[in-house]
C-alpha angles and dihedrals in degrees: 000000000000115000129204091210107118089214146060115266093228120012134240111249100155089105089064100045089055094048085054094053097053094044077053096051097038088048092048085041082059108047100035114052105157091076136053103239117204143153122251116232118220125223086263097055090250121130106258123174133357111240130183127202117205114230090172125055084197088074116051138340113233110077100227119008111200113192130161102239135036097236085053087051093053087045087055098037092050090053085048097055086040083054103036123103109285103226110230120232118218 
């Protein structure tokens, strides 16, 4: 049905989302470089939660930490460096 509206009806605001999420994952990647920081897909393709593996055991103590939101994860991943193994210097 053909509409005279010179606009979408919603619009579509997926490109900025995106470009959210990868500010979000380059900004966690940063700061925190003692884990591998990646996105989950879901059976339909579709991004799904944000996970973080611990490398360096200087770094965290759970091996891998899964939340739904970036800003979860950094939560997560803050208490983990507060809790992780302090080195020692000579």
């Amino acid at each position: 049905m053909p509409t005279d509206r010179p606009y979408q009806a919603a619009p579509d605001t997926s490109h900025h989302a995106t470009t959210n999420a990868e500010t979000d994952l380059a900004n966690l990647r940063q700061d925190f470089p003692g884990h591998r920081i990646w996105r989950a897909v879901r059976t339909d393709g579709t991004l799904g939660d944000w996970v973080a593996s611990l490398h360096d055991p200087a770094a965290g103590v759970d091996p891998t930490v899964i939340q739904p939101s970036a800003a979860e994860l950094r939560e997560v991943l803050e208490a983990q460096s507060a809790r992780a193994p302090k080195r020692r210097t000579p």
